[in-house]
C-alpha positions, 0 to 999 in steps of 0.5 A, spaced: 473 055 672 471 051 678 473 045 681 471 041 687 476 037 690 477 033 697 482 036 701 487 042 699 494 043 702 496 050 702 503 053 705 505 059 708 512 056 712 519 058 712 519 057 704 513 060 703 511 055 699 507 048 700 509 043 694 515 042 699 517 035 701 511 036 706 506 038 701 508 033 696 508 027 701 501 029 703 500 029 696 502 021 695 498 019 701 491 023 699 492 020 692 494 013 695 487 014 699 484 015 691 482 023 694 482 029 689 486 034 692 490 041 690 497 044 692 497 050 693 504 053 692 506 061 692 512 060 688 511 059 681 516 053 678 517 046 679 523 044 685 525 051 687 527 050 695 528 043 694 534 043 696 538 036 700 
């Protein structure tokens, strides 16, 4: 399957991941902006390192 999207936010920091609070918050706004867009993450699972 191939989809084409505006932009990709792909991680690879401590975490090692991108659906960080960073990677979410450049999601809200690229969405905000009506831009089609893909998180990359290495992790699978929601909200893991998500931590306050």
């Amino acid at each position: 399957m191939t989809r084409h999207v505006d932009a990709m936010v792909a991680g690879g920091g401590r975490a090692g991941l991108a659906a960080g609070r960073a990677g979410l918050a450049a999601g809200h706004h690229l969405r905000r902006k009506g831009l089609d867009f893909a998180i990359l993450a290495r992790r699978t699972g929601a909200g893991r390192g998500m931590t306050p």
